[in-house]
C-alpha positions as MATLAB code, in Angstrom:
seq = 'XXXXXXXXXXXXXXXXXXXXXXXXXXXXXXXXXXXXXXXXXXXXXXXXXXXXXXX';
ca = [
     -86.137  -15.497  -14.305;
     -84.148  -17.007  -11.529;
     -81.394  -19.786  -11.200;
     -80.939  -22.483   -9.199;
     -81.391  -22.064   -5.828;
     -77.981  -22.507   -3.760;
     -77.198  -24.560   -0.652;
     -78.999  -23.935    2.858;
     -76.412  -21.268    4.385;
     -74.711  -20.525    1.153;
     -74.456  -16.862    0.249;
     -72.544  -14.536   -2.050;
     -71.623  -10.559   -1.432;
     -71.308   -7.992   -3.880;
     -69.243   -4.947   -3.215;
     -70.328   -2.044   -5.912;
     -67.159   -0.380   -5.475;
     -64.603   -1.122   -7.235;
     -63.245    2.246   -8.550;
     -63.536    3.431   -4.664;
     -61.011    4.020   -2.464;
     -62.561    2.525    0.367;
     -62.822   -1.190   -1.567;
     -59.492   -2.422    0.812;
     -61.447   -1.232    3.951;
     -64.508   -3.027    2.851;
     -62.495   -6.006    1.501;
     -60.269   -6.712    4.710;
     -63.487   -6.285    6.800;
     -64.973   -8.556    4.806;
     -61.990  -11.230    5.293;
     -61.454  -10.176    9.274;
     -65.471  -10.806    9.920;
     -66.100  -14.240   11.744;
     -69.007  -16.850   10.842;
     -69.402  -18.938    7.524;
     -67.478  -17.287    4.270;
     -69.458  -16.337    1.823;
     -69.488  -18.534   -1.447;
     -68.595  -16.013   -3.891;
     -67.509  -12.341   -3.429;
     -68.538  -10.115   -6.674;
     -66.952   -6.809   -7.386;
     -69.205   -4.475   -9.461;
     -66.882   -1.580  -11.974;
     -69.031    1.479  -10.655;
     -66.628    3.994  -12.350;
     -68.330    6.414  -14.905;
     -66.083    5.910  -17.455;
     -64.292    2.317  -17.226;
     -61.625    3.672  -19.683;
     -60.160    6.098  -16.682;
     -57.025    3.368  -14.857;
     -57.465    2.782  -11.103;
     -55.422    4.760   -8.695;
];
């Protein structure tokens, strides 16, 4: 099953790490990077346990 489709050009990224140090790396290339932003930005928990805080 899919959704609707979105705009011509639109586009979403999803970053599957969350409980990763390297997630402010990835985020501030993400916001340095030139051309069109993306629509949505998703950040996926990947820890094992979800319980355990973020350091």
């Amino acid at each position: 099953m899919t959704g609707p489709a979105a705009p011509a050009g639109e586009y979403a990224v999803v970053v599957p790490t969350l409980g990763r140090p390297s997630l402010a790396a990835c985020l501030r290339a993400l916001a340095e990077s030139e051309g069109p932003r993306p629509a949505r930005v998703v950040l996926v928990d990947d820890r094992r346990d979800p319980a355990v805080p973020l350091t």
